[in-house]
Backbone bond lengths (Angstrom), bond angles and torsions (degrees), N, CA, C in turn:
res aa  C-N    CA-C-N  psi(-1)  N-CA   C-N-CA  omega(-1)  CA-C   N-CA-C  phi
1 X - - - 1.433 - - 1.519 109.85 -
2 X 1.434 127.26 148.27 1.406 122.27 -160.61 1.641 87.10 -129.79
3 X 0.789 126.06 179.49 1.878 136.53 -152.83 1.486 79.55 -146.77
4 X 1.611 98.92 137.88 1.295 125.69 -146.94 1.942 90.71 -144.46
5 X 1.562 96.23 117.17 1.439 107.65 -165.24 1.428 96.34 -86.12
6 X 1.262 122.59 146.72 1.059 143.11 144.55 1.485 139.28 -82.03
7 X 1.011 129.65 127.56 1.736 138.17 -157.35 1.858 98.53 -132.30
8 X 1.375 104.24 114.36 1.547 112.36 176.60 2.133 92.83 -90.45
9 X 1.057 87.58 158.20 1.870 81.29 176.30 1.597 96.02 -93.38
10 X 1.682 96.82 150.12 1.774 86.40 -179.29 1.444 113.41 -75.78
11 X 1.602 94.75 -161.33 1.330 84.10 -139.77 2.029 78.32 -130.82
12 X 1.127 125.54 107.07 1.437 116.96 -171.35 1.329 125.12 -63.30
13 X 1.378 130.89 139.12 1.147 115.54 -165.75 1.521 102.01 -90.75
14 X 1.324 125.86 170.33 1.797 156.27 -137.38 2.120 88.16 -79.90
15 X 0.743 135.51 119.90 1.684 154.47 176.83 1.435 88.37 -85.07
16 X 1.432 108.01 92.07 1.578 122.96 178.62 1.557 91.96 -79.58
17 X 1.023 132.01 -7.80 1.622 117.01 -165.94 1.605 85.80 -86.40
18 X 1.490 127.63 -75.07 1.250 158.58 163.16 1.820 89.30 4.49
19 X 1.274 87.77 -95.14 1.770 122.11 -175.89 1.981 100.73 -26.53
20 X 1.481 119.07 -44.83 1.239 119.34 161.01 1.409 142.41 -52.72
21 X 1.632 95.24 -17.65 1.638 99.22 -171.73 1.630 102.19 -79.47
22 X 1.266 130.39 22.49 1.282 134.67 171.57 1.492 92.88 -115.34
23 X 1.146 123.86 -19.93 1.622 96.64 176.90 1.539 106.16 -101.64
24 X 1.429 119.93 -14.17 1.761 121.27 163.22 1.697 118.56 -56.09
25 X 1.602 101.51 -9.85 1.645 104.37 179.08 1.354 102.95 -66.13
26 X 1.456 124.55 -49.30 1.217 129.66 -145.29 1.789 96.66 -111.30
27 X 1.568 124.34 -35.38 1.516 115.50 177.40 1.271 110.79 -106.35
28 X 1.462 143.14 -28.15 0.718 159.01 158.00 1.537 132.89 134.61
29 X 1.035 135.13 -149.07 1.272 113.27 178.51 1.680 113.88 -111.30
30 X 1.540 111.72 -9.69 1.069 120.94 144.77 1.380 122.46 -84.32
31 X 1.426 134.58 0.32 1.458 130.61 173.79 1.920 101.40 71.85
32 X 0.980 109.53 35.35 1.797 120.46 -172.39 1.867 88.41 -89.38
33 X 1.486 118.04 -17.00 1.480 113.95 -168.35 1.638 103.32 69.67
34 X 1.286 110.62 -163.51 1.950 138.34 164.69 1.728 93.17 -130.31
35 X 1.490 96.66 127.50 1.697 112.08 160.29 1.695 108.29 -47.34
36 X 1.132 114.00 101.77 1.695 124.79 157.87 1.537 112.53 84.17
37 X 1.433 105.51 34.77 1.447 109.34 -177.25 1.647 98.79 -143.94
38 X 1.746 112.96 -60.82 1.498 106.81 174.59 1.412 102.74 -143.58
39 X 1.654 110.01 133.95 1.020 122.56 -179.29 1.498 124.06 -67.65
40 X 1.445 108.24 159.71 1.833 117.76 -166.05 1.306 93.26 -83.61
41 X 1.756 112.72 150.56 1.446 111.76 -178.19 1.911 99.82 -111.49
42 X 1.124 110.92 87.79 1.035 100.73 -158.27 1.829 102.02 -126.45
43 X 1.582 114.49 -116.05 1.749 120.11 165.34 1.810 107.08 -59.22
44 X 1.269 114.33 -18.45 1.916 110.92 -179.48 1.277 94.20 -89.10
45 X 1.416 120.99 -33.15 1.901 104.92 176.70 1.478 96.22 -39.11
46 X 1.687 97.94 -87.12 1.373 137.50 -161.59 1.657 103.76 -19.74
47 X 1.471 87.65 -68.05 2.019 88.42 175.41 1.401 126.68 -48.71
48 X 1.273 99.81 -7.50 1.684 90.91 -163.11 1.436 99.76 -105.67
49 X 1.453 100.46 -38.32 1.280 113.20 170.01 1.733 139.83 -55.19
50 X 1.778 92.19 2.98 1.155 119.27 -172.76 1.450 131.30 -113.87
51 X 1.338 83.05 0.78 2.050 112.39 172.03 1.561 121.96 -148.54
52 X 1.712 115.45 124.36 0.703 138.66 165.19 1.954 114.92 16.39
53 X 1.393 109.00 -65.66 1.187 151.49 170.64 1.188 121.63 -46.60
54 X 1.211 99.42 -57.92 1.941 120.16 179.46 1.528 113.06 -81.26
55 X 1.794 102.59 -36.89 1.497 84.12 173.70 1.610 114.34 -92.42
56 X 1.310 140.11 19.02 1.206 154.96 174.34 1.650 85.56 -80.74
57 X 1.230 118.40 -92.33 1.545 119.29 172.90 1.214 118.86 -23.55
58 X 1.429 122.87 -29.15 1.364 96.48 -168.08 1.607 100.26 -93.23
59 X 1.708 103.51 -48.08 2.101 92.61 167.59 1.756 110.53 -30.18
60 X 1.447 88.97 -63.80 1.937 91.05 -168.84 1.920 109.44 -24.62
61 X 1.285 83.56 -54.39 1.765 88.16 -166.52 1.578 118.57 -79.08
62 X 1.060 101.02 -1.13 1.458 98.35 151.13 1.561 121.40 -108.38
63 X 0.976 112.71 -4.54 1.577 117.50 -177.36 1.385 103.62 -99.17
64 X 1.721 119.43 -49.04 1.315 119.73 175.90 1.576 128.53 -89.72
65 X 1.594 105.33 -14.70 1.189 108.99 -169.51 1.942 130.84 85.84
66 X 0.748 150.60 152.74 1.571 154.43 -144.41 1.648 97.44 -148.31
67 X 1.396 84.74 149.13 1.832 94.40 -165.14 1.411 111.42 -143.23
68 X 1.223 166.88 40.38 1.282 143.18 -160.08 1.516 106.22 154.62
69 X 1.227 128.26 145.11 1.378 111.86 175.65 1.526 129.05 -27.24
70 X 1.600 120.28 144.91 1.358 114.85 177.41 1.545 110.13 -151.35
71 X 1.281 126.76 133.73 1.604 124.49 -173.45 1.053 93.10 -98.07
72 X 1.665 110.78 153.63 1.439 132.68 173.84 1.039 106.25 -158.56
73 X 1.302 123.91 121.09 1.547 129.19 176.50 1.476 109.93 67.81
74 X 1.292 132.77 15.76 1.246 151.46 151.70 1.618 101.76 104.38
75 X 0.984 125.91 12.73 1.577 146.38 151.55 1.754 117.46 -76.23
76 X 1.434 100.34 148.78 1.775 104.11 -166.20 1.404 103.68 -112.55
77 X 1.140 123.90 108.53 1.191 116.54 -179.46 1.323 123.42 -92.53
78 X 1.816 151.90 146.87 0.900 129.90 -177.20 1.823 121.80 -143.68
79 X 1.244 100.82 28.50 1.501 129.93 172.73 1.448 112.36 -74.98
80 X 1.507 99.67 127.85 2.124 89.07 -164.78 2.002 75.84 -94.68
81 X 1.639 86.80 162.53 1.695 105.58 -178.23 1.620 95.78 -124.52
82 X 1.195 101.06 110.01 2.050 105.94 163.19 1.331 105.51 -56.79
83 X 1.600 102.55 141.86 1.546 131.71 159.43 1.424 93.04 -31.55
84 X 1.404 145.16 161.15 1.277 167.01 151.79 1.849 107.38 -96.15
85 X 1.786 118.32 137.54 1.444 92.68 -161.80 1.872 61.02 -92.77
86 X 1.367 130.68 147.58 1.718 107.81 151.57 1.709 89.23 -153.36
87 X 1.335 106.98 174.23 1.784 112.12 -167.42 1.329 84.42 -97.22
88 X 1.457 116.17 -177.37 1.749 124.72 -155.56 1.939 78.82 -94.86
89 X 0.816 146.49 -33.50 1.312 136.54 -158.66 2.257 95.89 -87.56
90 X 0.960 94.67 -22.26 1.410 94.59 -168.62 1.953 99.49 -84.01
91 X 1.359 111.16 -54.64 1.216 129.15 178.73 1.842 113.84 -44.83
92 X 1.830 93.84 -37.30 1.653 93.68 -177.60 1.642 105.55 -84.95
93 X 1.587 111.06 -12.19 1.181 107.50 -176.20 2.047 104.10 -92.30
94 X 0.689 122.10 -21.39 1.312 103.64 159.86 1.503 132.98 -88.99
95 X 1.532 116.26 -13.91 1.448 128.80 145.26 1.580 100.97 -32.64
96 X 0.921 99.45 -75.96 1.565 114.81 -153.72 1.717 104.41 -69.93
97 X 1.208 114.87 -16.25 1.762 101.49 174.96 1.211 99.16 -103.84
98 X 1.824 142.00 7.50 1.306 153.98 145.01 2.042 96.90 -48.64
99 X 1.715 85.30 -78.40 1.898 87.09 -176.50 1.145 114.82 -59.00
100 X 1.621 145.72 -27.37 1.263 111.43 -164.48 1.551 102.19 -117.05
101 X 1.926 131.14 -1.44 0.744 127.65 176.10 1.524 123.45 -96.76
102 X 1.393 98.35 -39.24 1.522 120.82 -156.32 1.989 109.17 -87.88
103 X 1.983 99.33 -69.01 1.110 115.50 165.51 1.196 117.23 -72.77
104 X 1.588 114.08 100.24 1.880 116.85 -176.58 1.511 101.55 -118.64
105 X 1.627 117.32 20.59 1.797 100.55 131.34 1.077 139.94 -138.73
106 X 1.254 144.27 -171.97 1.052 123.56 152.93 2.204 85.42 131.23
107 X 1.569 105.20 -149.35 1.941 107.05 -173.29 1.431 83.77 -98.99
108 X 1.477 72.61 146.65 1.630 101.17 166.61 1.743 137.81 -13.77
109 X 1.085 135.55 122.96 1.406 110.55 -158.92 1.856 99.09 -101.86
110 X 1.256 104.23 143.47 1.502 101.69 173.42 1.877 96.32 -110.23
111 X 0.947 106.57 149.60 2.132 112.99 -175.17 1.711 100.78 -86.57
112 X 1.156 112.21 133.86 1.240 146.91 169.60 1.648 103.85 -61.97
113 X 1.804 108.49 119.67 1.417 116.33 -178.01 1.687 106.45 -96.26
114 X 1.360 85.38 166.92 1.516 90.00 162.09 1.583 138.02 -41.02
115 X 1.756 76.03 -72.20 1.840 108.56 154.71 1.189 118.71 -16.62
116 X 1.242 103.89 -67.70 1.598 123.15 -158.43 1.446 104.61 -87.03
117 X 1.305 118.86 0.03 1.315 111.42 175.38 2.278 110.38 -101.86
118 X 1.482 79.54 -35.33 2.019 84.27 159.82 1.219 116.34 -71.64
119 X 1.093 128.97 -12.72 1.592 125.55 166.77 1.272 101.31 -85.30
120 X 1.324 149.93 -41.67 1.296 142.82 -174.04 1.372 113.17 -66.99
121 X 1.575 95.10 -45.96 1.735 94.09 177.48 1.577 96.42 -65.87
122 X 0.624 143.27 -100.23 1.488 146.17 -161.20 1.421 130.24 -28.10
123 X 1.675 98.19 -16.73 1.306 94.08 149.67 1.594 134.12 -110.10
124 X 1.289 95.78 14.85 1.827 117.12 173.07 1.101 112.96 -107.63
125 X 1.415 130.99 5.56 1.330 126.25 -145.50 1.875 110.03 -82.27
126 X 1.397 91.77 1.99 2.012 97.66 -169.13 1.369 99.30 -125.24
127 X 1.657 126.38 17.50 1.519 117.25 -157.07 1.309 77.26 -118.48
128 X 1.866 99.87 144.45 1.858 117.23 -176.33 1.785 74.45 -82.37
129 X 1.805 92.30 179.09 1.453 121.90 172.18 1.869 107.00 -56.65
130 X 1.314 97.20 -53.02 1.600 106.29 177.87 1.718 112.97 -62.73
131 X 1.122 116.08 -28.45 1.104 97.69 167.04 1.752 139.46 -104.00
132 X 1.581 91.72 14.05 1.450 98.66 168.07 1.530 97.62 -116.06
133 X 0.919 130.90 34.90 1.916 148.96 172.07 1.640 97.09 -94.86
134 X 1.541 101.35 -50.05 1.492 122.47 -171.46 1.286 113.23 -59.16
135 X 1.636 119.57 -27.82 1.397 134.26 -158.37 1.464 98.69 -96.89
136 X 1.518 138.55 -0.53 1.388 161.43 -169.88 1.966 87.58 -68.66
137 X 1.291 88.39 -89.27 1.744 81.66 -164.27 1.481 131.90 -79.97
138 X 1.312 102.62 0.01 1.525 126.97 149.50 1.209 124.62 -45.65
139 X 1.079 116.71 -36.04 1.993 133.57 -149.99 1.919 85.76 -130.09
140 X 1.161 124.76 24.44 1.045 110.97 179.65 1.384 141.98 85.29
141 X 1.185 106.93 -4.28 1.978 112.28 -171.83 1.341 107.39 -74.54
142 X 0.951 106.91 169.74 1.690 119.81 -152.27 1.765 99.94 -131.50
């Protein structure tokens, strides 16, 4: 008898470009935001996206959503952002076409894992929208 391989078909990974055109409703499709409604994803991505802290905040706020006034770039923004329903592989894939497509300044971008996105959820998993809004200038945003 000879052993007979099995082949699952793959399995494609999450079209972070795609997956964004729900966040181009509200920032746009350049990520330019609206003056005093939703903020630009631009050098405040990048920074945040560049510590421990910041990129915790930034999963959170797409997973949990943002609530309450928030400064960025020394502007106040005050547009609430819905929870996103997306799987941890989908969520890191629109992180990551934010940093390497959208936000083009600011430090270096490192890409958002899977991994690292079940640890975020799991450690946000009890925080309202307003209070991961709160976690904005904590984690560094500008």
């Amino acid at each position: 008898m000879s052993a007979v391989a099995l082949t699952l078909p793959a399995v494609a990974a999450p079209d972070g470009a795609a997956l964004f055109a729900r966040c181009a409703a509200c920032h746009t499709r350049s990520g330019a935001g609206v003056a005093g409604a939703y903020p630009p994803l631009g050098a405040d991505f990048r920074a945040l996206a560049a510590k421990p802290a910041g990129r915790r905040y930034l999963t959170l706020a797409v997973l949990r959503g943002l609530s309450g006034p928030l400064m960025v770039e020394g502007k106040t923004y005050r547009g609430v952002m819905p929870a996103q329903v997306l799987d941890d592989a989908s969520a890191a894939a629109v992180l990551n076409h934010v940093g390497t497509k959208i936000a083009q300044s600011g430090p270096a971008f490192k890409p958002f894992t899977e991994k690292e996105v079940v640890g975020y959820r799991a450690s946000g998993a009890t925080l309202s929208s307003a209070e991961v809004a709160k976690l904005h200038s904590g984690a560094g945003g500008k």
